[in-house]
N, C-alpha and C positions, 0 to 999 in steps of 0.2 A: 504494500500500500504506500510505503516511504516511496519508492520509485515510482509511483503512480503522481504523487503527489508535485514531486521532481520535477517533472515531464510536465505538467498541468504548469508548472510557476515556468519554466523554462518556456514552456510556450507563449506564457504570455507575454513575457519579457521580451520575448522576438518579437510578438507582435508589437509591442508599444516602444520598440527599437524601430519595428517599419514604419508606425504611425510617424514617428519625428522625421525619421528619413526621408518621409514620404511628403510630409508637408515640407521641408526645406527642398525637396525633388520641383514638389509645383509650383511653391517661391521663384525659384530659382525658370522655373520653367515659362512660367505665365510672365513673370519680370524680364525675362529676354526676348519672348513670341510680344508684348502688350506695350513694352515700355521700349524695347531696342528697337522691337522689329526685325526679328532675324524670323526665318520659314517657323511652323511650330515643330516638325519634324528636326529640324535641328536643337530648337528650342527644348524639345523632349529629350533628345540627347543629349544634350547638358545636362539636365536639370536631372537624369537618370545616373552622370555621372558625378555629380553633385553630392545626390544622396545616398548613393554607393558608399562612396568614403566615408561617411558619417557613419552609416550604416555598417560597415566592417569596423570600426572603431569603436561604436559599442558594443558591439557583438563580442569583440575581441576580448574587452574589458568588463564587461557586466550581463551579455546576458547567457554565452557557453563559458564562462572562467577559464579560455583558455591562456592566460597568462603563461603557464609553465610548457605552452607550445612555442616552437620557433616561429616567429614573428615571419622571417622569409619563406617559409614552406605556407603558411595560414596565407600571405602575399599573394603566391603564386596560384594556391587552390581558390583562391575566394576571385582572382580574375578571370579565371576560368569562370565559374558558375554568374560573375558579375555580367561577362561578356556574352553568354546565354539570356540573360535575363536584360541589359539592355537592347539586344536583339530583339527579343521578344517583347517588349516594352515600347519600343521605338515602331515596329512594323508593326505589329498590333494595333496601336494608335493611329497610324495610316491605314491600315486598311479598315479598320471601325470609324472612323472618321469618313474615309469616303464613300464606305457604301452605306453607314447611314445619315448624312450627309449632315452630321451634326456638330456641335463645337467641339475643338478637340480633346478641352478639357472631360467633358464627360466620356468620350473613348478613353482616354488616359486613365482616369478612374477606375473603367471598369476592368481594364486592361490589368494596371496594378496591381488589384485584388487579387486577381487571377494567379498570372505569374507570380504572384506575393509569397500567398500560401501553398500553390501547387509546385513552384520551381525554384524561389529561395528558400524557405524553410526547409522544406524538403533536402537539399542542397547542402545548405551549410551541416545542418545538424551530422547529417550521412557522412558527410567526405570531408568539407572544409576544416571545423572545428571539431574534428574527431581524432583525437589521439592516437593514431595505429602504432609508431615508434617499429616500420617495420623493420628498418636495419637492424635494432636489436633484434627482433625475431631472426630474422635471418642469422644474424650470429649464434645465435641459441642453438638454432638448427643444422649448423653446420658444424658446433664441436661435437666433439665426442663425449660420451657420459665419462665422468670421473669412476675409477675402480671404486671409491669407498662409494657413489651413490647404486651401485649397483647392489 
């Protein structure tokens, strides 16, 4: 039940990790399509990589504790899964935007949500901020047992 419980607080932590992200994503996003004037397609892709950052910085620090991960491996994994999800984020919002022919904010939104829960949580939790430490496995499994543990 303790691990159930874990998982309930740990999720929600991510969520309200994406929520801030999420609104410095459309800050950032509507401030560049509304006030610069750049395409909103662009503008989402800002604003995706905006709250990226943010988003693996708290993630990193409060809401998977991975502190005692290597900060360049979590780097490397969390651009991978980032670079899926502003894919998905970014073409989403184009193609919900033009086929129904509506502001791009509300594609963006529903957009969001989606990939939110379905492709970063999912994501990080699994691969990004997961502790494999496989080198030590590997080394483990490569000596040979000690006489005295046999």
């Amino acid at each position: 039940m303790d691990s159930l419980k874990h998982q309930i607080l740990t999720f929600c932590k991510a969520q309200l990790s994406a929520q801030v992200a999420s609104v410095f994503d459309f800050t950032v996003s509507l401030f560049m399509a509304e006030v610069v004037g750049i395409w909103y397609v662009y503008s989402t892709f800002i604003g995706a990589l905006s709250g990226g950052v943010l988003n693996c910085i708290i993630n990193y620090r409060w809401v998977f504790n991975a502190i005692g991960l290597k900060k360049s491996y979590v780097a490397i994994k969390y651009f991978m899964v980032w670079t899926g999800s502003i894919l998905l984020n970014t073409g989403g919002t184009y193609l919900l935007t033009e086929l129904s022919k509506s502001y791009f904010a509300i594609s963006k939104l529903v957009v969001a949500v989606l990939v939110g829960l379905l492709w970063n949580y999912t994501l990080q939790k699994f691969f990004v901020y997961r502790d494999v430490h496989l080198s030590e496995r590997i080394r483990r499994k490569s000596q040979k047992p000690d006489e005295k543990d046999l």
